[in-house]
N, CA, C and O atoms as a GROMACS GRO file, in nm:
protein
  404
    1UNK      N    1   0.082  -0.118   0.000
    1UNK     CA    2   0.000   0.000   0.000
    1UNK      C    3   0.087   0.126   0.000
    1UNK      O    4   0.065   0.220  -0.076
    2UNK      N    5   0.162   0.124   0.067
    2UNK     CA    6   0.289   0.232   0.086
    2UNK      C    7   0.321   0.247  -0.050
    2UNK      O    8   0.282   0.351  -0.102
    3UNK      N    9   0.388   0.158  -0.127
    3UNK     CA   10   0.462   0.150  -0.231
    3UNK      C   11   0.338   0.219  -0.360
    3UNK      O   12   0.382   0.294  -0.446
    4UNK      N   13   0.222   0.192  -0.358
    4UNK     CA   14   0.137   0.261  -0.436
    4UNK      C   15   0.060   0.400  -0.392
    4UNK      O   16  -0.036   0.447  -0.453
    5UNK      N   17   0.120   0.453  -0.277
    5UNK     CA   18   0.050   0.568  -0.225
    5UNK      C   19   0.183   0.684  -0.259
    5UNK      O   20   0.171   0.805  -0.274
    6UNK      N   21   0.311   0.602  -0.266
    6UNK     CA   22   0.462   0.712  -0.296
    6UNK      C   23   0.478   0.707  -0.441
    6UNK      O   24   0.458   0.793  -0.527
    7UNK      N   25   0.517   0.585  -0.447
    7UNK     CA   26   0.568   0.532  -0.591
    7UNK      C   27   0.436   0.571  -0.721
    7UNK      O   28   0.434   0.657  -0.809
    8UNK      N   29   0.358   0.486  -0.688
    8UNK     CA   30   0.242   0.487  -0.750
    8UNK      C   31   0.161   0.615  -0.800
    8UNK      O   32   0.068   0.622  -0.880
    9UNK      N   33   0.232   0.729  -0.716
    9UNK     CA   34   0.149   0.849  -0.694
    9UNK      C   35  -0.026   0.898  -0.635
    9UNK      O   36  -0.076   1.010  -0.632
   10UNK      N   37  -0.088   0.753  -0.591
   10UNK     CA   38  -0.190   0.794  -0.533
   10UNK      C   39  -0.182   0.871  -0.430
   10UNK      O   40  -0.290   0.916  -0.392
   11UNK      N   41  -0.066   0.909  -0.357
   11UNK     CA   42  -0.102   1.035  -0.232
   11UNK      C   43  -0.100   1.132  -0.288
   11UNK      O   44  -0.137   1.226  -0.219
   12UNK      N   45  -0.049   1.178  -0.475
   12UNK     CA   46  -0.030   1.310  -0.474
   12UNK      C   47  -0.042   1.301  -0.618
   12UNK      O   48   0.049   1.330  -0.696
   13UNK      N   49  -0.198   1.246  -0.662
   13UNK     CA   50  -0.253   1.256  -0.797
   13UNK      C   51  -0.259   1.323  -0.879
   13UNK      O   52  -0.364   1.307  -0.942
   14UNK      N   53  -0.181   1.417  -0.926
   14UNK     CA   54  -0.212   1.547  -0.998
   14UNK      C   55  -0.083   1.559  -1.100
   14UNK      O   56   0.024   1.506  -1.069
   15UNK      N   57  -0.107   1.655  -1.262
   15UNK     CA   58   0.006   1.643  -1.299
   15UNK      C   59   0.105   1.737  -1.241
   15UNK      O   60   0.211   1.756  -1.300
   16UNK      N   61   0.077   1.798  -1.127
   16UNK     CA   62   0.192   1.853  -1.114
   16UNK      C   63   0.297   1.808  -1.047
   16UNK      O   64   0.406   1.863  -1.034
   17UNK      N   65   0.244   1.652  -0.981
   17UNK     CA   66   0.369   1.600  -0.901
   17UNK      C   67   0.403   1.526  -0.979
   17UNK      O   68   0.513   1.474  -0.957
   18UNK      N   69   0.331   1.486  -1.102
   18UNK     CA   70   0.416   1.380  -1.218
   18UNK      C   71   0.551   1.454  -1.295
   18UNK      O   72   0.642   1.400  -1.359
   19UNK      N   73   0.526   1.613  -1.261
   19UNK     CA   74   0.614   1.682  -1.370
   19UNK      C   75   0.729   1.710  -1.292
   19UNK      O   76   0.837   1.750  -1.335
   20UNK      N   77   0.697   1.685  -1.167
   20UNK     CA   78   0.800   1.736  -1.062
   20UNK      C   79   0.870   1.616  -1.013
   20UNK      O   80   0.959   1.659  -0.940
   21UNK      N   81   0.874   1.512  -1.015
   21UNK     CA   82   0.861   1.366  -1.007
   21UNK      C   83   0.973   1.345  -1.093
   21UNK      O   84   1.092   1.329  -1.064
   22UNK      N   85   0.883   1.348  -1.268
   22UNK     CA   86   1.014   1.369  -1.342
   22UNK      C   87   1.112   1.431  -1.368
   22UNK      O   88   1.201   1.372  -1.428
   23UNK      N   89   1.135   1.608  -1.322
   23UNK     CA   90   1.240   1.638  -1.394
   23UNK      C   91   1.328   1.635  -1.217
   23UNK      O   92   1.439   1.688  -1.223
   24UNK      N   93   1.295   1.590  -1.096
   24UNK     CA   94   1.430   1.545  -0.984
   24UNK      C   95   1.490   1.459  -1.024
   24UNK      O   96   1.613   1.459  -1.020
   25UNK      N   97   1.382   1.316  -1.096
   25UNK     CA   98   1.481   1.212  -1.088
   25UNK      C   99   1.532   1.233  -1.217
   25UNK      O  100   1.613   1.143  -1.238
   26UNK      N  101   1.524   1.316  -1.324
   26UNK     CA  102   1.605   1.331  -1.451
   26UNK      C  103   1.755   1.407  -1.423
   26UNK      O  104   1.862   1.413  -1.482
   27UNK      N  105   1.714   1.445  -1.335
   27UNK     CA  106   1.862   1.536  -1.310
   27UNK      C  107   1.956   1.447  -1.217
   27UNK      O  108   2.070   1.490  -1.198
   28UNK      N  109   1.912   1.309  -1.148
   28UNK     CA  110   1.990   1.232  -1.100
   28UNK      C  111   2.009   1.118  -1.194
   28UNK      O  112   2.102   1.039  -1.189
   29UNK      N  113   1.909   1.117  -1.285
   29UNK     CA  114   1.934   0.983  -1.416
   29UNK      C  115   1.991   1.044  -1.488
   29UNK      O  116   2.065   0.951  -1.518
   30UNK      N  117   2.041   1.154  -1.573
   30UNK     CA  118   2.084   1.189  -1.690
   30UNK      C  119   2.218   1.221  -1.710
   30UNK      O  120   2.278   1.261  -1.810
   31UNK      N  121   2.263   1.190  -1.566
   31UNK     CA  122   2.456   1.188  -1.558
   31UNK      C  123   2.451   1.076  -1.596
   31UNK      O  124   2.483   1.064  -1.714
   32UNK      N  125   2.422   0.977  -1.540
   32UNK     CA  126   2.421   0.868  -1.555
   32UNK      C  127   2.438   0.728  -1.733
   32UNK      O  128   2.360   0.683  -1.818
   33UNK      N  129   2.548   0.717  -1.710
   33UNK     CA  130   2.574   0.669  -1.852
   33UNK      C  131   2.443   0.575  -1.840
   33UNK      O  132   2.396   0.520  -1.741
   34UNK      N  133   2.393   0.576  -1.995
   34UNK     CA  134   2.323   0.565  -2.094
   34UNK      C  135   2.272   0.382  -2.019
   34UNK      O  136   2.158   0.341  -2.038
   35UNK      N  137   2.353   0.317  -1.957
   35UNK     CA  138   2.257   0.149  -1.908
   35UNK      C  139   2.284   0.123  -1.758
   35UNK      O  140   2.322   0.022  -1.698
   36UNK      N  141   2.247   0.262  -1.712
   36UNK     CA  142   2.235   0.247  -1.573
   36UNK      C  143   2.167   0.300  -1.527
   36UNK      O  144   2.138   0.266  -1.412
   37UNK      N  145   2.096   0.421  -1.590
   37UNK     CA  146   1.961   0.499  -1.618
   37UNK      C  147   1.808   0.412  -1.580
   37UNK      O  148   1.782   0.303  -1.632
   38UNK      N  149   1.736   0.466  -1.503
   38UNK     CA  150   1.606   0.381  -1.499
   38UNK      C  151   1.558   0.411  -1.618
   38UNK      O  152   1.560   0.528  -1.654
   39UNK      N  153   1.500   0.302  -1.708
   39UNK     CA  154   1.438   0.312  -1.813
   39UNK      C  155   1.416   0.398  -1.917
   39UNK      O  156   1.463   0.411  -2.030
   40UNK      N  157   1.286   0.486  -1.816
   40UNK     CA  158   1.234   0.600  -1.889
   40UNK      C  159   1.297   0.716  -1.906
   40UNK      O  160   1.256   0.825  -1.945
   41UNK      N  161   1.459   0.661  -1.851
   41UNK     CA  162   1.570   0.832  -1.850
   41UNK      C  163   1.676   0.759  -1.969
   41UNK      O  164   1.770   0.823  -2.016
   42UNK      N  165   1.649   0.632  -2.005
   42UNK     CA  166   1.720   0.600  -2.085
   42UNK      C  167   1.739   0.686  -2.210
   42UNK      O  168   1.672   0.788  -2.194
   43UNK      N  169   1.809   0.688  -2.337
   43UNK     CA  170   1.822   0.721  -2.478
   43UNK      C  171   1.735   0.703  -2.532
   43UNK      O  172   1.692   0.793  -2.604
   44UNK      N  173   1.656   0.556  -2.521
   44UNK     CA  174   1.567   0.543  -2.601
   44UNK      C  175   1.427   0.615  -2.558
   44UNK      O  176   1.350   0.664  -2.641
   45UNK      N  177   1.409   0.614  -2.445
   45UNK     CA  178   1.324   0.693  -2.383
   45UNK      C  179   1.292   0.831  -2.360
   45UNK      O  180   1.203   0.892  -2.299
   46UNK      N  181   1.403   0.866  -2.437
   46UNK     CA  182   1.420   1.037  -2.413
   46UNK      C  183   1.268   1.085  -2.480
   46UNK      O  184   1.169   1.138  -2.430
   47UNK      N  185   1.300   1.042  -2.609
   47UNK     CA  186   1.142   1.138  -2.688
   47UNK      C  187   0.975   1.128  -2.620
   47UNK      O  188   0.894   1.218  -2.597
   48UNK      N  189   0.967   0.987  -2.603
   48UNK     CA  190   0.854   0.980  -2.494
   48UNK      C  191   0.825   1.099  -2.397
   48UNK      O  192   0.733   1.180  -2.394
   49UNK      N  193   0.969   1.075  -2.297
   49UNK     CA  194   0.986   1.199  -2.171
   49UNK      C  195   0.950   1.342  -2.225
   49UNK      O  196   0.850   1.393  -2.174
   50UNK      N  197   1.020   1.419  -2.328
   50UNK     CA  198   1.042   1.496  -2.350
   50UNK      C  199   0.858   1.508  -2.397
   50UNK      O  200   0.785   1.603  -2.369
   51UNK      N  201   0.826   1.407  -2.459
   51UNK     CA  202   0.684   1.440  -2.530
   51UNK      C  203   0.538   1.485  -2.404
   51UNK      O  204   0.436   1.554  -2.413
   52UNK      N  205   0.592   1.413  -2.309
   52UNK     CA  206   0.561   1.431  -2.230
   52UNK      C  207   0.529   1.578  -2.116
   52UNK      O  208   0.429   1.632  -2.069
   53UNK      N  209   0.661   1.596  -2.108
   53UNK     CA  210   0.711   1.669  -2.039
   53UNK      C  211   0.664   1.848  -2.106
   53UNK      O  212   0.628   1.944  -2.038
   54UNK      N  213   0.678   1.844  -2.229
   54UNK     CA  214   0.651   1.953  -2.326
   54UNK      C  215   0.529   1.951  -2.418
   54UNK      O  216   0.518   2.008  -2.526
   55UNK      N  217   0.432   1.869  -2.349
   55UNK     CA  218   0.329   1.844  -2.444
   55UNK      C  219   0.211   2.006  -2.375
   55UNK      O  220   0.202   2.052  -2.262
   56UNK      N  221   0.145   2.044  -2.499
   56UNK     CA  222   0.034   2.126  -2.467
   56UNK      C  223  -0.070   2.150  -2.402
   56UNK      O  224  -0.149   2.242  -2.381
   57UNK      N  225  -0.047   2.034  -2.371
   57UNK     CA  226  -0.207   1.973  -2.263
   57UNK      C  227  -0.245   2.098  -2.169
   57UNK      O  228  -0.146   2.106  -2.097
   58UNK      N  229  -0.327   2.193  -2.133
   58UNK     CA  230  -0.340   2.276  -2.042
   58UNK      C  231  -0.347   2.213  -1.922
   58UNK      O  232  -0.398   2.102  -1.908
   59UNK      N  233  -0.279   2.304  -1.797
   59UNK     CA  234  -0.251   2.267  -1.690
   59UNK      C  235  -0.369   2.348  -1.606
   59UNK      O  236  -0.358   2.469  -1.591
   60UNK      N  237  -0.479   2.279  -1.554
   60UNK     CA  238  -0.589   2.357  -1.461
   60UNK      C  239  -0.552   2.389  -1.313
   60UNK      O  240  -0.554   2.293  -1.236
   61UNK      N  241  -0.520   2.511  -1.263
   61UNK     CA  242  -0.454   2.496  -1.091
   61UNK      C  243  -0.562   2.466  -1.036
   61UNK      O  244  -0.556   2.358  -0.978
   62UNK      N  245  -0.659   2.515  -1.031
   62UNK     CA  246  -0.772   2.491  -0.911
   62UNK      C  247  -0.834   2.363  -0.963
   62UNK      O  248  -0.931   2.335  -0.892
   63UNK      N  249  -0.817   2.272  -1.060
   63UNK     CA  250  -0.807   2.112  -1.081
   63UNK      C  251  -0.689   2.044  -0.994
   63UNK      O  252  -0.716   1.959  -0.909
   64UNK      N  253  -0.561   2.086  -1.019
   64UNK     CA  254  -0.473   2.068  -0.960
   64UNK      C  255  -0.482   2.031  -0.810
   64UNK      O  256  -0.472   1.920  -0.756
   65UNK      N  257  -0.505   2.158  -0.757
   65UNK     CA  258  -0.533   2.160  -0.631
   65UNK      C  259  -0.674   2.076  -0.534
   65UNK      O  260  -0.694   2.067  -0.413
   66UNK      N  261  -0.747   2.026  -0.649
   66UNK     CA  262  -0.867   1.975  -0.606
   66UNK      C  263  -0.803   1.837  -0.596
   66UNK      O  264  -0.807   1.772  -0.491
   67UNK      N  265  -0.740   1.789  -0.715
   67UNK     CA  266  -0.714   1.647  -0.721
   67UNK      C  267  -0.584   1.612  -0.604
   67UNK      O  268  -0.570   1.506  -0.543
   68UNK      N  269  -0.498   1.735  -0.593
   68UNK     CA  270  -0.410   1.661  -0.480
   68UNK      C  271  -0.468   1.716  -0.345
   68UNK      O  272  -0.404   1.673  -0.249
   69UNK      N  273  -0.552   1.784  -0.318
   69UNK     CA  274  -0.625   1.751  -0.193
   69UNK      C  275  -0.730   1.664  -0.167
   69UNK      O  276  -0.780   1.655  -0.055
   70UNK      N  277  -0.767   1.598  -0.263
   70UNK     CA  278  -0.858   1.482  -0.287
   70UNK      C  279  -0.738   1.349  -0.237
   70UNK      O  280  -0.744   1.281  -0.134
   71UNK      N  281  -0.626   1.343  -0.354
   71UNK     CA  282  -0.544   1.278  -0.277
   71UNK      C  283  -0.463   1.237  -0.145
   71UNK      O  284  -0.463   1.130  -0.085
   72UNK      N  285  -0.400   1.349  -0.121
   72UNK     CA  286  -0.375   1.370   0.018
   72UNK      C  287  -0.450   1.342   0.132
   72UNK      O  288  -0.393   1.291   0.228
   73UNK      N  289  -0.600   1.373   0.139
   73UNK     CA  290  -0.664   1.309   0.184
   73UNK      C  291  -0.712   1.134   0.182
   73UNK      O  292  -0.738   1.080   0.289
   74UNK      N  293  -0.718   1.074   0.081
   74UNK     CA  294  -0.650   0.961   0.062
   74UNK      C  295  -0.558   0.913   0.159
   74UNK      O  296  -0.587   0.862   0.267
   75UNK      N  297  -0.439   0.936   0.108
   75UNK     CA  298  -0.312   0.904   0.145
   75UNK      C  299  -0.317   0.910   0.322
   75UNK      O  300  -0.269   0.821   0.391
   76UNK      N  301  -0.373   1.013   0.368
   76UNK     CA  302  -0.437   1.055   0.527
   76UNK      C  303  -0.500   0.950   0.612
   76UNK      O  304  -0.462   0.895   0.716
   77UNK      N  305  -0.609   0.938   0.538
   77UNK     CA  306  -0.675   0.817   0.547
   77UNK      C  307  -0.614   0.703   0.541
   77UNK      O  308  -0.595   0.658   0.654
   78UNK      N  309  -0.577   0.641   0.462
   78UNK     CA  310  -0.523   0.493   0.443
   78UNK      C  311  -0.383   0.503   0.522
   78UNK      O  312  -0.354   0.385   0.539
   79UNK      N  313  -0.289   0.576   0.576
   79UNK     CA  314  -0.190   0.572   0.659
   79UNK      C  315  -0.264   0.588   0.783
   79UNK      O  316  -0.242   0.510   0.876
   80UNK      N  317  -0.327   0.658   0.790
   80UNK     CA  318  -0.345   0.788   0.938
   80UNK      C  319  -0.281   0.880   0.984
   80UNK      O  320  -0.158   0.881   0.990
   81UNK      N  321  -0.335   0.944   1.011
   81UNK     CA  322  -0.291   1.102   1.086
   81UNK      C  323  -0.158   1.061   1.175
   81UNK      O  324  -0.067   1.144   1.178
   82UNK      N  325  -0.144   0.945   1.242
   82UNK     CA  326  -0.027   0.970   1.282
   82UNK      C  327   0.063   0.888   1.263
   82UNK      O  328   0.134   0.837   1.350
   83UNK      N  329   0.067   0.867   1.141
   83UNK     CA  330   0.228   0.820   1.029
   83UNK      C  331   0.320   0.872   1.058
   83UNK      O  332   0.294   0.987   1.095
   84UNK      N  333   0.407   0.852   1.061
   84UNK     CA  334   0.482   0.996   1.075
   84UNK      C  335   0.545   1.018   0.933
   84UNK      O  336   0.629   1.107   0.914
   85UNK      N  337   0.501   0.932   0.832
   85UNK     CA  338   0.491   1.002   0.661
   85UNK      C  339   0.392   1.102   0.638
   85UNK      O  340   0.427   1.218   0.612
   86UNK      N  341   0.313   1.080   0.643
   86UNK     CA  342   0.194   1.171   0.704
   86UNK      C  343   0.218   1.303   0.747
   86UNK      O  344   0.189   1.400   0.676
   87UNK      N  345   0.275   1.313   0.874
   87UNK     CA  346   0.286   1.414   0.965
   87UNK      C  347   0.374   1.456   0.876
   87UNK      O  348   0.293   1.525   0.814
   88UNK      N  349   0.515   1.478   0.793
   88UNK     CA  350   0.623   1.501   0.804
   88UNK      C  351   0.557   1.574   0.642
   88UNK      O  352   0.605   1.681   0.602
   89UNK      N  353   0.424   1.487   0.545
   89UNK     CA  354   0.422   1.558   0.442
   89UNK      C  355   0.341   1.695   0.462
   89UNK      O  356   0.374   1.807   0.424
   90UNK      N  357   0.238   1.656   0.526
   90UNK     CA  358   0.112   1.754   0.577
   90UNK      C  359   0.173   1.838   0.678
   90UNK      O  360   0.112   1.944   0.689
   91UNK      N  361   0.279   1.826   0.758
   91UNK     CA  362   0.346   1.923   0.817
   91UNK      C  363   0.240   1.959   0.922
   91UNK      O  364   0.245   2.079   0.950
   92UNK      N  365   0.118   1.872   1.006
   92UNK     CA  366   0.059   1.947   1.067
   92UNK      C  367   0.003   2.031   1.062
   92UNK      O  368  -0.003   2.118   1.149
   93UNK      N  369  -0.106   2.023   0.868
   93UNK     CA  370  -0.201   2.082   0.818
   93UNK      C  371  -0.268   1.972   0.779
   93UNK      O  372  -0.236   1.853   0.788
   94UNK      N  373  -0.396   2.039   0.718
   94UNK     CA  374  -0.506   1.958   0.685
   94UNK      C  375  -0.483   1.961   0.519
   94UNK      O  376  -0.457   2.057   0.446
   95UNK      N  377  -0.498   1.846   0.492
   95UNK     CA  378  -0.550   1.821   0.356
   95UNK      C  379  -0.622   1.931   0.262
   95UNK      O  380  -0.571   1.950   0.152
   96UNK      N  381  -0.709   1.986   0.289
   96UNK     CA  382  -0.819   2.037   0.281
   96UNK      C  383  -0.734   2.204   0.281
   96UNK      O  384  -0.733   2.276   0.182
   97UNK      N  385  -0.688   2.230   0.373
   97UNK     CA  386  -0.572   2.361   0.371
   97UNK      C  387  -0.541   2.405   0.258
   97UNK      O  388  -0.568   2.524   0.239
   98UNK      N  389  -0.479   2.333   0.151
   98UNK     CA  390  -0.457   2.355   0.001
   98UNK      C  391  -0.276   2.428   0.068
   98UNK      O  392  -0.228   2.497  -0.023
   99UNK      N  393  -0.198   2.425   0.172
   99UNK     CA  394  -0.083   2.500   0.222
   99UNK      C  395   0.010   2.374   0.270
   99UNK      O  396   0.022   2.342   0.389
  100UNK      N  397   0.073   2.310   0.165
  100UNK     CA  398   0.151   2.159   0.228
  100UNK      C  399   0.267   2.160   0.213
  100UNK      O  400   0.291   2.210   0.103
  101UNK      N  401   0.367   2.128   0.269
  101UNK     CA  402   0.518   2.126   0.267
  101UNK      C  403   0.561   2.177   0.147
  101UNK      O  404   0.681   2.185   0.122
   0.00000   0.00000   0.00000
């Protein structure tokens, strides 16, 4: 459950943690010679990323913000309030706050 609430991105459903997601771990994959790279930072994978990453799609904030406080709450729930993953993301705000680490 852990592993699909971090990894998975269900605690923090929105594209803005997918975009932020990708370009940390690109800047720790892209030193990285070319077959030691996770996958999607590979060579061959670049155009995907990039298509991705630079595609037109409009970005809605107050969607944004609905879907990762929808999530977060989630993530709240199925850990509990006193995770201390939890505590340490929510910082001792509410979900609902829309004001998170």
């Amino acid at each position: 459950m852990r592993y699909s609430l971090l990894e998975g991105g269900q605690a923090f459903n929105c594209d803005a943690f997918y975009f932020a997601r990708i370009l940390l771990r690109a800047g720790d994959e892209r030193p990285k010679p070319n077959g030691d790279r996770l996958h999607e930072f590979s060579d061959a994978g670049k155009t995907s990323l990039e298509l991705a990453l630079f595609s037109e799609k409009p970005i809605y904030n107050d969607f944004e913000i609905l879907l990762l406080t929808d999530s977060l709450t989630y993530f709240a729930t199925r850990l509990g309030a006193d995770d201390p993953l939890v505590q340490k993301v929510l910082a001792g705000k509410s979900p609902a706050s829309g004001r998170w680490n």
